[in-house]
C-alpha positions as CSV (number, residue, x, y, z in Angstrom):
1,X,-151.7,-1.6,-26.5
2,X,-152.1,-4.9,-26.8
3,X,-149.5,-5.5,-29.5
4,X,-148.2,-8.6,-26.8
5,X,-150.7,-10.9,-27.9
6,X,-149.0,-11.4,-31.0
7,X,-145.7,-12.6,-29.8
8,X,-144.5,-15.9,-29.2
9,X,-144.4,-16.4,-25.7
10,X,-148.2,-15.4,-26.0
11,X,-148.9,-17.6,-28.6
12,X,-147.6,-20.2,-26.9
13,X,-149.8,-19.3,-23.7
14,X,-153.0,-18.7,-26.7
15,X,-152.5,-22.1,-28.1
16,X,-152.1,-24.1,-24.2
17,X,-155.4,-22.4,-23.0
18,X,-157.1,-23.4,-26.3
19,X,-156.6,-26.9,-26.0
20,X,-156.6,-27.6,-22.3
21,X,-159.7,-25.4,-21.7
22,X,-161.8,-28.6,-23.8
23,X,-159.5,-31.3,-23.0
24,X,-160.6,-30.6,-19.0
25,X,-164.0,-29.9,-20.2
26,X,-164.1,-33.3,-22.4
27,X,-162.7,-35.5,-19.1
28,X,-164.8,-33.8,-16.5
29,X,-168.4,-34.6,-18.7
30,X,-166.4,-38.3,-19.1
31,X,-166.5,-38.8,-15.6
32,X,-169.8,-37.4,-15.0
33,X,-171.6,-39.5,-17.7
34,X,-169.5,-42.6,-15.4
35,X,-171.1,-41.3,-12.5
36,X,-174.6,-41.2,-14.0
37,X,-174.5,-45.1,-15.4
38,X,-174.0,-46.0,-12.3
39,X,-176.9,-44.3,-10.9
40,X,-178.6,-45.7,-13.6
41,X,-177.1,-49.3,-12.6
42,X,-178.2,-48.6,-8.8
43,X,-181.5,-47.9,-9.8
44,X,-181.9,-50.9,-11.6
45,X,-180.4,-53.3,-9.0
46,X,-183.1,-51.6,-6.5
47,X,-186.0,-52.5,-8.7
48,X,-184.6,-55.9,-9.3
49,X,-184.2,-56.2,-5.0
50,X,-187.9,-55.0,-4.6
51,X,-189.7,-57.9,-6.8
52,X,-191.5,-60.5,-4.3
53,X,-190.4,-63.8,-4.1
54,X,-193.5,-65.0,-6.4
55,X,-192.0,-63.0,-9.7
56,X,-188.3,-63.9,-9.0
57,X,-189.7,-68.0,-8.7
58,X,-191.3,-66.9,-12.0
59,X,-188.9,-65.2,-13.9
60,X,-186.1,-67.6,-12.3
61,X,-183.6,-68.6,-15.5
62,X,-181.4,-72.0,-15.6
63,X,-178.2,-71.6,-14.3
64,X,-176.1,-72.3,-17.9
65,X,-178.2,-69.5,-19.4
66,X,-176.8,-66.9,-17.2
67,X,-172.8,-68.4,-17.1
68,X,-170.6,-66.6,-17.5
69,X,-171.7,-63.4,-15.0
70,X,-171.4,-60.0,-16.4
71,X,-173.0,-56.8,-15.6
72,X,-176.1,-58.6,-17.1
73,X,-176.5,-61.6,-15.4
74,X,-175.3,-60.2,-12.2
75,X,-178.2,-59.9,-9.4
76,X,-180.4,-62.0,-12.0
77,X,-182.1,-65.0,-10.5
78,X,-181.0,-68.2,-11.4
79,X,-182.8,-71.7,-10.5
80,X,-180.5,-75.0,-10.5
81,X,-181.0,-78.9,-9.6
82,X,-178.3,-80.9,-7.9
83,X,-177.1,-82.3,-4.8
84,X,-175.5,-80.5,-1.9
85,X,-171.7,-82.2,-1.1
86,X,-172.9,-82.5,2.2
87,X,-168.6,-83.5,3.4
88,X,-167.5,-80.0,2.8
89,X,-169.5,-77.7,4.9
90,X,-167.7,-74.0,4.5
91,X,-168.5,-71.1,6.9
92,X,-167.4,-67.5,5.7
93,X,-166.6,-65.2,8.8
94,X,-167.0,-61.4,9.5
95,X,-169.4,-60.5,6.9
96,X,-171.7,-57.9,8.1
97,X,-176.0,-58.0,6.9
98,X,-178.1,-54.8,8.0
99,X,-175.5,-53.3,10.4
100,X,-175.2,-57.2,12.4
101,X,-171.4,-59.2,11.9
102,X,-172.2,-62.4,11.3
103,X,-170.8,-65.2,9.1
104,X,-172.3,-66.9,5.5
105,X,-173.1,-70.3,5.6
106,X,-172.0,-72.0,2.5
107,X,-172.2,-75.2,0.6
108,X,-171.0,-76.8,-2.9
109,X,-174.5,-77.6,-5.2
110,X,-172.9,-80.7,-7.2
111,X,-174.7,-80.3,-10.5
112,X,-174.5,-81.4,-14.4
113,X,-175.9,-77.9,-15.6
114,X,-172.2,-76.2,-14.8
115,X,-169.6,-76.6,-17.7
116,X,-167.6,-79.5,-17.2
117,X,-169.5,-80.8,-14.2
118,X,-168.3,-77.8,-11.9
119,X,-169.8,-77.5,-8.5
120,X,-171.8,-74.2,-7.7
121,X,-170.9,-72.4,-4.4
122,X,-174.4,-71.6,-2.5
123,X,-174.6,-69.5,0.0
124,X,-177.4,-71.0,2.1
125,X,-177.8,-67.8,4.9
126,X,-176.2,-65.4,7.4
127,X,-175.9,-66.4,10.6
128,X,-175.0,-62.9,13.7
129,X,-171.7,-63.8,15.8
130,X,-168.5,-65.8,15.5
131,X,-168.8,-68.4,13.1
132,X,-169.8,-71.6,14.6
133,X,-170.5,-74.8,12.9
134,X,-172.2,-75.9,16.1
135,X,-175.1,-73.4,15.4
136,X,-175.8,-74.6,11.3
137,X,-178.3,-76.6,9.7
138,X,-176.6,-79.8,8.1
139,X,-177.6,-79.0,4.0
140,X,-180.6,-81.2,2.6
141,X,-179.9,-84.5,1.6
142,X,-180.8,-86.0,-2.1
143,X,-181.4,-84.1,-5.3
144,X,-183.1,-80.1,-4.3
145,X,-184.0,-77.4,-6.7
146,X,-182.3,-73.9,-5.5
147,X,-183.6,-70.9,-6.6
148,X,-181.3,-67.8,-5.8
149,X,-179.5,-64.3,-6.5
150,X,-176.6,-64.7,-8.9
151,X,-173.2,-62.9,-7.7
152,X,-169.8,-62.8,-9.9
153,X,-166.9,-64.2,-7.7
154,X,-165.5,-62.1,-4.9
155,X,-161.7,-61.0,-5.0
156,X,-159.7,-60.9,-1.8
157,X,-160.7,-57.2,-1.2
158,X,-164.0,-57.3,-1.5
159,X,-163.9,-60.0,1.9
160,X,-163.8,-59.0,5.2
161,X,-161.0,-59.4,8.2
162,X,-161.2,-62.8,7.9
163,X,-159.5,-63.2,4.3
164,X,-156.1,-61.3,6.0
165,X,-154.9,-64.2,7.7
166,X,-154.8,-68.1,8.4
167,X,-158.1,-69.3,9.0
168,X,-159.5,-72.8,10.8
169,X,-160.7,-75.3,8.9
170,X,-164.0,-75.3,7.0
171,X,-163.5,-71.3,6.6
172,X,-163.1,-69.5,3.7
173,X,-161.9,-65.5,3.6
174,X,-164.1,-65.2,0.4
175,X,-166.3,-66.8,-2.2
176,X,-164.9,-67.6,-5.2
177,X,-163.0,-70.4,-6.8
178,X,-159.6,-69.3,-6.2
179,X,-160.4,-69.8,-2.7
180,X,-162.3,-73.0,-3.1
181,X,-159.6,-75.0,-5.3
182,X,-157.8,-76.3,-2.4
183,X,-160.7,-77.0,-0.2
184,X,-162.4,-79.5,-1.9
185,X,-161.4,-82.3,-5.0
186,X,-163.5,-81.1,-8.0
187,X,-163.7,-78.0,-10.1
188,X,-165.8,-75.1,-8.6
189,X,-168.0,-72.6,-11.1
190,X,-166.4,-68.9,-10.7
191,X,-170.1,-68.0,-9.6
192,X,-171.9,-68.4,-6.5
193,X,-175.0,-67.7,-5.6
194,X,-177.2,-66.4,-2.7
195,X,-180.1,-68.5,-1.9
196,X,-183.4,-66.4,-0.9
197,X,-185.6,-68.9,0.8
198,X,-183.5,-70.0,3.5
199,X,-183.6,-72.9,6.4
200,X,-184.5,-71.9,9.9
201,X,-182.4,-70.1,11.3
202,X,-180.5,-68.8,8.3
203,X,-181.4,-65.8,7.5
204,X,-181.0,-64.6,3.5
205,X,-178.2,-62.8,2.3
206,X,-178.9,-59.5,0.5
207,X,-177.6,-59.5,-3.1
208,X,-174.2,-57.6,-3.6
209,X,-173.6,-55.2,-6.3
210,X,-170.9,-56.2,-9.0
211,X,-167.9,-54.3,-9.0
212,X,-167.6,-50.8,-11.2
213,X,-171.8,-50.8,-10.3
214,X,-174.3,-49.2,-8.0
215,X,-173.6,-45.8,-5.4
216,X,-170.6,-47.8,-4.1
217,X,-167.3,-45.7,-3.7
218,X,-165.9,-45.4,-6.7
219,X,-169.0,-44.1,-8.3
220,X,-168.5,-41.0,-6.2
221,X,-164.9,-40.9,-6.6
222,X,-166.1,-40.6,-10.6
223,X,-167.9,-37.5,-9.0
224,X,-165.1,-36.3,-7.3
225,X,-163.0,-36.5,-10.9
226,X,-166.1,-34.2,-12.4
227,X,-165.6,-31.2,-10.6
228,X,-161.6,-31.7,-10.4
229,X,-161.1,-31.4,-13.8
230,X,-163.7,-28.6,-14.4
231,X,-161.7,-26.8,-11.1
232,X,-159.0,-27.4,-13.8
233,X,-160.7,-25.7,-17.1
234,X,-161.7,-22.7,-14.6
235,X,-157.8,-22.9,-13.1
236,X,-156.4,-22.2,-17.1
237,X,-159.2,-19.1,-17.8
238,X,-157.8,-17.8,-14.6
239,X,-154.6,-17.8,-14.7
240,X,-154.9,-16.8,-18.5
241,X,-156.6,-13.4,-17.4
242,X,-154.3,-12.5,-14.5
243,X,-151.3,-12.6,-17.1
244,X,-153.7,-11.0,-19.5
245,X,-154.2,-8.2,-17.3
246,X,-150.6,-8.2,-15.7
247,X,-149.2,-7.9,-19.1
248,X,-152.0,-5.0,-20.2
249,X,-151.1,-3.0,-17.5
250,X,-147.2,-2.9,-18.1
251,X,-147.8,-1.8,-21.7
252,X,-150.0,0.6,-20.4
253,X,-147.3,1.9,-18.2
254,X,-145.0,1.8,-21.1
255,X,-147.1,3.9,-23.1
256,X,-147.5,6.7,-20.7
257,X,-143.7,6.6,-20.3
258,X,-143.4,5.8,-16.8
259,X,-141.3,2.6,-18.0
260,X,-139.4,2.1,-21.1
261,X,-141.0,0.3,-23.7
262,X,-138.0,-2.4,-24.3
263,X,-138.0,-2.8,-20.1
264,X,-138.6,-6.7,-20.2
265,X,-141.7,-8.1,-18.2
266,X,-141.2,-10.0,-14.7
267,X,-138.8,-10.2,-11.9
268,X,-136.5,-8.2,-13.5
269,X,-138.7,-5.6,-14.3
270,X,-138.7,-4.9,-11.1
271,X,-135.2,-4.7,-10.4
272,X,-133.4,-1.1,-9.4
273,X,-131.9,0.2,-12.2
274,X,-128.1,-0.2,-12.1
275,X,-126.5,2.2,-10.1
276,X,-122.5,2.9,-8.7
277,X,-121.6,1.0,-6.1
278,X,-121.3,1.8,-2.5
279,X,-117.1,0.9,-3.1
280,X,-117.4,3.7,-6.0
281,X,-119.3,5.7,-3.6
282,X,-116.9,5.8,-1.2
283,X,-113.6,6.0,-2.9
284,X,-115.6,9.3,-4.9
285,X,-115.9,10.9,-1.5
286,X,-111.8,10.1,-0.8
287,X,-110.5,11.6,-4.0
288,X,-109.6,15.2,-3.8
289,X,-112.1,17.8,-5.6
């Protein structure tokens, strides 16, 4: 009865089910084990955010240790002596802190521990409403010590509205030294970071999650690619048993004789048999008897 598992066309279907069914299975447990170092990474971030301001002072690490940034150094806290260039004042509009728009206040730390003498982008505080220079504390003069949140540099979509189009002067879309090497005459670190004890009335900027890290979107679109390609694994089983059992029952047919054996499966299986046409029909009815 089931003689048609042993022809080609269903060794051809045998061997596709074989090998797709694990390939779907290998790619959906891929994405899921993404989707689980991230939580992983999330977690760890929200430990590092939830030490006081004492233990991040103490466990604060010189800036040329943590250069370059990777996943590792990201959100560490990094301490670093210079002076601020106090001539390029930079504001960075529609950034958004606890639901508030607002705009980053930043400055360029001029410091020897950067390779090659770099400046470090600092971003001093947040300020709520349109960016205003009016409104910002002029950056201490003479040599300071700043202690703050490392970030990797931002890319243009990781900015807000502002980084679309032309901007005014002493306004950057987003931080990062791409952005930074017109604005000012000296190399600029491809770091930044976010200082945590702030002047009045800055207020601190919450760290930001490196990319491909944290419950950000593409951690749940790794999610998303888990259960499409197990939908995918369950798709080939099913469709593997519906042709299983469309085929059983045809032979079945075939062996109680209500079709013929040799009747080929499908479409034309279901054809009317051929049959005289209605011309022959009606020039049979014409003829004389």
């Amino acid at each position: 009865m089931y003689r048609f598992l042993v022809t080609p066309r269903w060794w051809a279907i045998n061997v596709f089910a074989l090998l797709a069914i694990p390939v779907c299975v290998l790619m959906g447990s891929w994405q899921l084990s993404r989707f689980d170092d991230r939580v992983d990474r999330h977690q760890e971030q929200q430990k590092q955010q939830e030490q006081t301001a004492a233990q991040e002072q103490a466990e604060a690490r010189g800036l040329r240790e943590l250069l370059p940034v990777s996943e590792d150094t990201a959100g560490r806290t990094a301490k670093v002596t210079g002076r601020f260039d106090r001539e390029h004042p930079l504001l960075v509009p529609d950034r958004t802190v606890e639901g508030k728009h607002g705009f980053y206040v930043l400055s360029l730390l001029r410091t020897g521990d950067t390779e090659g003498g770099k400046a470090l982008p600092v971003v001093r505080g947040w300020l709520p409403g349109k960016a205003d220079p009016g409104r910002v504390p002029a950056a201490p003069k003479g040599e300071v010590t700043v202690t703050g949140v490392l970030q990797a540099s931002e890319s243009q979509s990781d900015a807000g509205d502002g980084a679309q189009g032309a901007l005014p002067d002493g306004q950057l879309g987003f931080v990062s030294a791409a952005a930074l090497v017109n604005v000012v005459p000296y190399g600029v670190e491809d770091a930044w970071i976010t200082e945590q004890r702030t002047q009045q009335p800055l207020r601190p900027v919450p760290p930001v999650a490196p990319d491909n890290t944290g419950l950000d979107m593409k951690a749940f679109q790794n999610l998303g690619y888990t259960a499409q390609w197990f939908v995918f694994a369950g798709f080939v089983v099913f469709m593997w048993f519906r042709f299983f059992r469309r085929e059983a029952e045809l032979a079945k047919d075939a062996a109680l004789g209500l079709i013929p054996e040799d009747r080929p499966a499908g479409p034309a299986a279901d054809a009317d048999p051929p049959g005289p046409s209605s011309e022959d029909a009606a020039t049979r009815s014409r003829s004389p008897a």
